[in-house]
Steps between C-alpha positions, in 0.01 A plus 500: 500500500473140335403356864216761539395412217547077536308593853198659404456250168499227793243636733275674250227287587598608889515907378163493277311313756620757798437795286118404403423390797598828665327697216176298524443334830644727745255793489229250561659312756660794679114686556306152531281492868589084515921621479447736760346319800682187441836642531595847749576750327906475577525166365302556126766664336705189579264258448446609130832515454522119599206397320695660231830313522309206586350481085832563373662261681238245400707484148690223574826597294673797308450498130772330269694644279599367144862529631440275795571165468201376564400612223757378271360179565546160227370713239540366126 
């Protein structure tokens, strides 16, 4: 349970960001005229997704923790 827990305080950022994203942009981009003739209709379910994936994986690291020892650091 501890390690679910350590996970999802590390990629909050990752979780909030996918869940408003789905909640606000989808609908829009999912019945949007420009989405649909760009992309046949097999491949926009998959292209969302990437799109998707793409923004989370623009964070460039997991979140530290104050246990890590990066954290820890020379403080005084």
């Amino acid at each position: 349970m501890k390690k679910l827990v350590e996970r999802i305080i590390r990629f909050r950022t990752w979780i909030l960001n996918l869940l408003l994203t789905l909640a606000i942009v989808a609908p829009d981009i999912l019945n949007s005229p420009e989405m649909l003739a760009l992309v046949p209709a097999e491949y926009q379910r998959w292209v969302l997704a990437a799109a998707f994936l793409i923004n989370i994986w623009m964070r460039p690291r997991p979140a530290v923790l104050p246990s890590d020892p990066e954290a820890k650091g020379d403080r005084q």
